[in-house]
C-alpha positions in Angstrom: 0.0 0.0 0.0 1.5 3.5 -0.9 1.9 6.6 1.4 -0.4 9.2 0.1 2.3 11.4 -0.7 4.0 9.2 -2.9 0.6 8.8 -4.8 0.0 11.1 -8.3 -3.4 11.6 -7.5 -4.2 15.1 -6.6 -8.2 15.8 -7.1 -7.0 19.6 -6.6 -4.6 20.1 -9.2 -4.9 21.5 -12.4 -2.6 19.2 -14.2 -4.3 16.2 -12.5 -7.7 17.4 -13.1 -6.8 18.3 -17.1 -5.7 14.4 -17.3 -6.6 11.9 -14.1 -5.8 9.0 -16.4 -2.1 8.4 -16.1 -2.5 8.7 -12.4 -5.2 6.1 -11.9 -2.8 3.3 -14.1 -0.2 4.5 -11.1 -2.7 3.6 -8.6 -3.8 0.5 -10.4 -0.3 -0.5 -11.3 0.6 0.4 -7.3 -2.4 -2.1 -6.0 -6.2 -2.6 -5.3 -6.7 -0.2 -2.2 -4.6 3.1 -1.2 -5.2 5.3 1.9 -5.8 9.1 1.1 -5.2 11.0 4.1 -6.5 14.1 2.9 -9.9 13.1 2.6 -9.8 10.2 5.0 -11.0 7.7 2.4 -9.8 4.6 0.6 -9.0 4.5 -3.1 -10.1 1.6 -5.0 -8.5 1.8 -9.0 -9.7 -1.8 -10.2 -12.5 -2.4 -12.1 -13.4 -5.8 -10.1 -13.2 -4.6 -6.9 -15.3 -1.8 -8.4 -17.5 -3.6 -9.6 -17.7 -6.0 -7.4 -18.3 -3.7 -4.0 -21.3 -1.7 -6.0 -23.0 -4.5 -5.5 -21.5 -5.0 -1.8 -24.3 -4.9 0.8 -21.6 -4.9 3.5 -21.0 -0.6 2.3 -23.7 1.7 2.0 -24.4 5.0 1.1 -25.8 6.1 4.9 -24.8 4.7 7.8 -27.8 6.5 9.7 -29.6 3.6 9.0 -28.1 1.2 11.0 -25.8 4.1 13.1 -25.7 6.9 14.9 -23.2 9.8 14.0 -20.9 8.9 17.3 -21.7 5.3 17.0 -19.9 5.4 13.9 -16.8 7.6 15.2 -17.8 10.8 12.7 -18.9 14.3 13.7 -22.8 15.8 12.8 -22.5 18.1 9.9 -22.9 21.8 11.3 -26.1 22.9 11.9 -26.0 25.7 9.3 -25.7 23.1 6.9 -28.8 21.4 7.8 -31.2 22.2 4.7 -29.1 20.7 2.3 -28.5 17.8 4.7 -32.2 17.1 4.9 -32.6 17.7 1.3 -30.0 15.2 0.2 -30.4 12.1 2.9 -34.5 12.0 1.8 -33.3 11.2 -1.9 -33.0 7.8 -2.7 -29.5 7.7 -3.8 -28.3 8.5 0.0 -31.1 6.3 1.2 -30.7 2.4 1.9 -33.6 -0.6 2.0 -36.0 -0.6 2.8 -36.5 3.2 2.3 -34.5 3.1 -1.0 -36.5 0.4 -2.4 -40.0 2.0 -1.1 -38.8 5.3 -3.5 -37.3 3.5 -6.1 -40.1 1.2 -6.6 -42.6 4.4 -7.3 -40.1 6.3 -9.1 -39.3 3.6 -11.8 -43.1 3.7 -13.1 -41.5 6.7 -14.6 -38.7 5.0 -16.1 -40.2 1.8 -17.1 -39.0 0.9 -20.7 -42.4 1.7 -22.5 -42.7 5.3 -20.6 -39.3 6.3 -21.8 -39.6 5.1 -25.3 -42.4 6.9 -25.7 -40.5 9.9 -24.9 -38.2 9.6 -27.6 -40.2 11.7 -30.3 -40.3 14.7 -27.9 -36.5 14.4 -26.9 -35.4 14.1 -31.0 -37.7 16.8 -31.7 -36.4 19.4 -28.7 -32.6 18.0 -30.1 -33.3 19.3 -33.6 -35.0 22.5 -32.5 -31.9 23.4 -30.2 -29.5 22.3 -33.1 -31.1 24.5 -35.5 -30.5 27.5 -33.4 -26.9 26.9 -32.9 -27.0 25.9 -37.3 -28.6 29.2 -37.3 -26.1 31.7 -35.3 -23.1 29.5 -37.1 -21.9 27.6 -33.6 -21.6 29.2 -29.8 -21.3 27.2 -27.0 -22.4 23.4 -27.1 -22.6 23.5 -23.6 -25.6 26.4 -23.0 -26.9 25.8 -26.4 -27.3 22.2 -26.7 -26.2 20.1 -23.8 -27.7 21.7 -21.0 -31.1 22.6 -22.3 -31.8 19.0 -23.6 -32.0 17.2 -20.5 -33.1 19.9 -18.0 -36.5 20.5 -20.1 -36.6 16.8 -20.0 -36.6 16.1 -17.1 -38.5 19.4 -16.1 -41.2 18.2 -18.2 -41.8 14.6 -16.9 -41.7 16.4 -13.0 -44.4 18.9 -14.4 -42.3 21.8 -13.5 -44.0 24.9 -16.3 -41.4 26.4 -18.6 -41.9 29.1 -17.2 -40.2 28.2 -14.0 -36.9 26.6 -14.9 -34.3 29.3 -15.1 -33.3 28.6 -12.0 -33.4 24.6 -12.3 -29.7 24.5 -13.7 -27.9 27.1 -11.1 -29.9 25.6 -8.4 -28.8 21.9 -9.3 -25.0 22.8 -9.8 -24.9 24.7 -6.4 -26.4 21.6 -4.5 -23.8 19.3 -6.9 -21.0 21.3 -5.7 -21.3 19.5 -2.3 -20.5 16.2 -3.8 -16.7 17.3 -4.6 -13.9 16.1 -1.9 -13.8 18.7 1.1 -16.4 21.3 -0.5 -15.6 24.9 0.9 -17.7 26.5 3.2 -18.8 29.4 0.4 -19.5 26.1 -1.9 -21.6 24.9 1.5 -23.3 28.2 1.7 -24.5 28.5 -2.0 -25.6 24.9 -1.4 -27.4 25.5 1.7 -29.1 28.7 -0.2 -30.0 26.6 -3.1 -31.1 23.9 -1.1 -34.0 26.0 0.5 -35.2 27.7 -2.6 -35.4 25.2 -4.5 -37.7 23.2 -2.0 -39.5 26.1 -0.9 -40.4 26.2 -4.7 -41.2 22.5 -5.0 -43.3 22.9 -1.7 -45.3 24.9 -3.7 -45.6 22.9 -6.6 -47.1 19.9 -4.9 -49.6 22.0 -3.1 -50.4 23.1 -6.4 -50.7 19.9 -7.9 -52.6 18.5 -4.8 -55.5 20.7 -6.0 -54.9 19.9 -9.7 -53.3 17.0 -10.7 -51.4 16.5 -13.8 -50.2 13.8 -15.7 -46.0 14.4 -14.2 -44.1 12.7 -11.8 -45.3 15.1 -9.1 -48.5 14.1 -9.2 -48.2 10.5 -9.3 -46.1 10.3 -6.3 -48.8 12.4 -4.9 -51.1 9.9 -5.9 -49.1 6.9 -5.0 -48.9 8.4 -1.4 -52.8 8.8 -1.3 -53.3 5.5 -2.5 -51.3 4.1 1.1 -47.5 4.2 0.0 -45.9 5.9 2.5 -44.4 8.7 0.7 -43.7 11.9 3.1 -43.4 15.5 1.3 -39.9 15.6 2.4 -39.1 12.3 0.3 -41.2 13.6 -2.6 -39.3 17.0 -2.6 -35.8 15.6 -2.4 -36.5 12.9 -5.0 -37.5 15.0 -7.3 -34.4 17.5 -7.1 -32.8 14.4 -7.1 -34.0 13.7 -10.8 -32.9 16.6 -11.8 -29.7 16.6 -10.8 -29.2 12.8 -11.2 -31.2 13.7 -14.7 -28.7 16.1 -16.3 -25.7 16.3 -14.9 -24.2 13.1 -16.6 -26.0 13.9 -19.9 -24.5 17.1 -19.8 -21.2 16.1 -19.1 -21.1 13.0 -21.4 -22.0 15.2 -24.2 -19.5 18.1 -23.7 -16.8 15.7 -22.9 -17.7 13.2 -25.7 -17.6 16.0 -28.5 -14.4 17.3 -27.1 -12.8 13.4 -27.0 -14.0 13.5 -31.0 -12.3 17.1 -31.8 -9.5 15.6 -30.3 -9.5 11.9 -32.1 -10.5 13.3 -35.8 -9.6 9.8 -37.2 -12.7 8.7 -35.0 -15.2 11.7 -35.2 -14.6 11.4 -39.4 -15.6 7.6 -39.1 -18.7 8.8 -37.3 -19.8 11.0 -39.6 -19.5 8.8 -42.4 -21.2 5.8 -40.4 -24.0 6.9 -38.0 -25.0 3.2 -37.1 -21.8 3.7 -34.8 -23.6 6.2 -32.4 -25.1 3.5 -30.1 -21.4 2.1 -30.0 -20.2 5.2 -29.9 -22.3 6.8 -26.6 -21.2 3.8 -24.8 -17.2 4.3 -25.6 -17.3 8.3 -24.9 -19.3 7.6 -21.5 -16.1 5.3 -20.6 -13.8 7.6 -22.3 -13.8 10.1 -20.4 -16.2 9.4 -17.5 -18.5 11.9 -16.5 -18.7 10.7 -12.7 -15.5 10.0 -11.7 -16.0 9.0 -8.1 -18.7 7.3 -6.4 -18.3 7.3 -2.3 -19.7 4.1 0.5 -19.4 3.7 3.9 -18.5 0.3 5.1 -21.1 -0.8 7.4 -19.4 -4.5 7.8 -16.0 -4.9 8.3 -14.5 -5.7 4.7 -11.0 -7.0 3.4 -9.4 -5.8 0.2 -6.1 -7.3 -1.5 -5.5 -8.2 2.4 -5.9 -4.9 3.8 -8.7 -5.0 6.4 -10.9 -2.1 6.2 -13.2 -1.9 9.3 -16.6 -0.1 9.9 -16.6 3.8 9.9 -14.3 3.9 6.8 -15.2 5.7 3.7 -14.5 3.9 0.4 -13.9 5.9 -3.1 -14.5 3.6 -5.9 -12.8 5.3 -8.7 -14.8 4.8 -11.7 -12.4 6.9 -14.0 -9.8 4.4 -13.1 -12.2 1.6 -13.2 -13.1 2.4 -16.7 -9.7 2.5 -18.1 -8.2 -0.7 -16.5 -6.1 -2.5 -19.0 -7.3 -5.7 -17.3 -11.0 -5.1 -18.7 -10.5 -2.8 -21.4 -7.9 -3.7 -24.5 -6.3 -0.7 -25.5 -8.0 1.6 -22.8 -6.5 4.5 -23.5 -7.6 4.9 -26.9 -10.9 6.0 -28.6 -12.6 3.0 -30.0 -16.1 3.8 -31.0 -16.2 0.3 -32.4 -15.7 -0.9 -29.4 -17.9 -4.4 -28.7 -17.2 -5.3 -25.1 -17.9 -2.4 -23.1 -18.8 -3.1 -19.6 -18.2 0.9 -18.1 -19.6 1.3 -15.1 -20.3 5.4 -15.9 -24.0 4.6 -14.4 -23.1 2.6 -11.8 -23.9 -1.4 -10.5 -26.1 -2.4 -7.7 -29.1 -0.9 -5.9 -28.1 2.3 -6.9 -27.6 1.6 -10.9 -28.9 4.9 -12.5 -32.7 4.3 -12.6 -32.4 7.1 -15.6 -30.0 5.6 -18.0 -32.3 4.4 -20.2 -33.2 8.2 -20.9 -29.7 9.3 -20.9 -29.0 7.2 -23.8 -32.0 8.4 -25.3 -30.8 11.9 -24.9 -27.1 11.7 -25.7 -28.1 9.3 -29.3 -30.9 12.6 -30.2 -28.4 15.2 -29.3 -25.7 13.6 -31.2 -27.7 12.5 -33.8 -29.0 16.1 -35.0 -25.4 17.5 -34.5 -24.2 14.9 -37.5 -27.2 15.3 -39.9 -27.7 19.2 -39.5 -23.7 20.3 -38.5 -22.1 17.7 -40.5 -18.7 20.1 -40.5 -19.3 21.3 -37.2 -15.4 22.2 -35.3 -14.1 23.6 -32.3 -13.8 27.1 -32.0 -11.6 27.5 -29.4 -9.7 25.7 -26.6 -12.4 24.5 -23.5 -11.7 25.3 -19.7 -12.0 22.5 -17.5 -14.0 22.7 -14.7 -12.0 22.7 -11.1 -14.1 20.1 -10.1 -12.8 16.1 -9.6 -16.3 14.1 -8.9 -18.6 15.7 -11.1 -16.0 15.9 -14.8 -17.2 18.5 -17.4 -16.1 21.9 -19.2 -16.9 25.6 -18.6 -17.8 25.7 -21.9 -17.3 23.9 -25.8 -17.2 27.0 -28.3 -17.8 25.8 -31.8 -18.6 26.9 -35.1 -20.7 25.7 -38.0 
């Protein structure tokens, strides 16, 4: 096991952050589990262990379950922090059985294969629409003009939120994500914590409103759901559904900025795309493992566990490093190169378990609509200029992806 300081990975520097991906094959090379001092947390590079620890019941992503905050040696977040606290440990991804499977079971008649196929014409037609205007002003930013917009009226529109409201959906959503990053700042707390109360003072406001008059949204059938004897408290139906949202567009956006910026940078690839578009289906799957949208996926270990002999004992936080995971030489052939004919394909971008993405059927729906109209109606579309990453590690994207037409 290495000392963390002779470890290249450094989630806070700009040179690590540009390119993770020689500094996970360290880590892999280097051995199945490292201690991280700085955040307290053990590393886990391999794809198997991964994999194979997604699906462990012995971790969990709340120990509040089973634990108290001193039973389980840790601290109580600070009371200022509270709102996004509550907000966040009602959704199901930070929930475990049998809460999480109460949610998850009323949530996925939303996501059942038939709903979201039928919500393919809508998402092709909102791709084209928002392809034409960026055809139209010869390029801008792919990010605000494309791959934002796409999933967040989505989304919006199966919760029932009006178009009229959802401005604030995306600045609300990336406040409350900027929690998720290793050892947030207390300003990054404090817009989190604002963010956190508007946004479910607004929803608060929205289910009254749909109490008196149904729709046909997600809102309202978890209202009904709850009046029909699943127990379903307002609190659990106000943090799933800013869970959707965020869990609904954050990897869509990401995968699509990061996916078009992996093709500027591969032309050999993006030119056999553009001659073949059977390869998109192929081709979503490779860019999602690429260059992996959600980088790091955090358990507690509830039940002592043992990794590659190293005893990890209850109280201990694991990082499962899907980055790393999804470049592992041991899984992938070549895993460092672009291959959008790539057959086997087992990334883990949407996770394993309990917890698999409950929305990636939709995702792939979205990224194959956005990238589909990009190829038919900007068939010589280019990058404008050079993108900024993001100083985040977690959550992987770009300020922005300027191109032209």
């Amino acid at each position: 096991m290495a000392a963390p300081t002779d470890l290249a990975f450094d989630p806070w520097d700009a040179a690590f952050l540009a390119d993770p991906y020689p500094a996970y094959a360290e880590l892999r090379a280097r051995g199945r589990v490292h201690w991280f001092e700085p955040t307290n947390q053990w590393l886990v590079p391999h794809h198997a262990d991964v994999s194979a620890l997604l699906r462990d019941r012995r971790l969990g992503r709340t120990y509040q379950h089973r634990y108290t905050h001193e039973d389980f040696g840790r601290t109580a977040p600070p009371a200022e922090h509270e709102p996004f606290h509550v907000l966040n440990d009602h959704g199901m991804l930070d929930l475990e059985p049998p809460d999480h499977t109460r949610i998850r079971r009323l949530v996925s008649k939303a996501f059942t294969p038939r709903t979201v196929e039928q919500l393919k014409p809508y998402v092709r037609r909102l791709a084209r629409d928002l392809v034409s205007g960026l055809v139209e002003k010869g390029g801008g930013d792919l990010l605000t003009d494309v791959a934002e917009p796409l999933p967040v009226a989505v989304i919006a529109e199966m919760l029932g939120i009006p178009a009229s409201d959802r401005a604030p959906l995306r600045p609300w959503s990336a406040d409350i994500c900027g929690m998720y990053e290793l050892n947030p700042s207390e300003e990054t707390a404090t817009k989190a914590v604002r963010a956190s109360v508007e946004f479910s003072e607004y929803l608060q406001e929205l289910i009254a409103a749909r109490r008196k008059e149904p729709g046909d949204d997600l809102i309202s059938g978890l209202i009904a759901a709850h009046d029909e004897g699943d127990r379903l408290t307002e609190q659990e139906m106000i943090s799933t559904a800013v869970l959707l949202l965020n869990a609904g567009h954050e990897a869509t956006v990401n995968a699509t900025v990061n996916g078009w910026w992996a093709l500027f940078r591969n032309p050999g690839q993006l030119a056999a795309l553009r001659a073949d578009h059977s390869l998109i289906p192929s081709a979503i799957e490779e860019l999602m493992r690429y260059d992996t949208p959600l980088q790091l996926f955090e358990r507690w270990v509830l039940d002592e566990i043992e990794i590659d002999g190293t005893t990890i004992p209850p109280g201990a936080e694991i990082a499962m490093l899907f980055g790393s995971a999804n470049h592992d030489p041991e899984v992938f052939q070549h895993p460092d190169r672009l291959d959008l004919t790539r057959k086997d394909n087992p990334h883990i971008s949407f996770s394993a378990g309990i917890h698999y993405c409950i929305g990636a059927p939709l995702a792939r729906i979205e990224l194959a609509a956005s990238m589909t109209a990009l190829l038919e109606q900007a068939p010589t579309l280019r990058l404008a200029a050079e993108p900024e990453r993001k100083p985040n590690f977690v959550i992987r994207g770009l300020e922005g992806l300027a191109v032209e037409v």
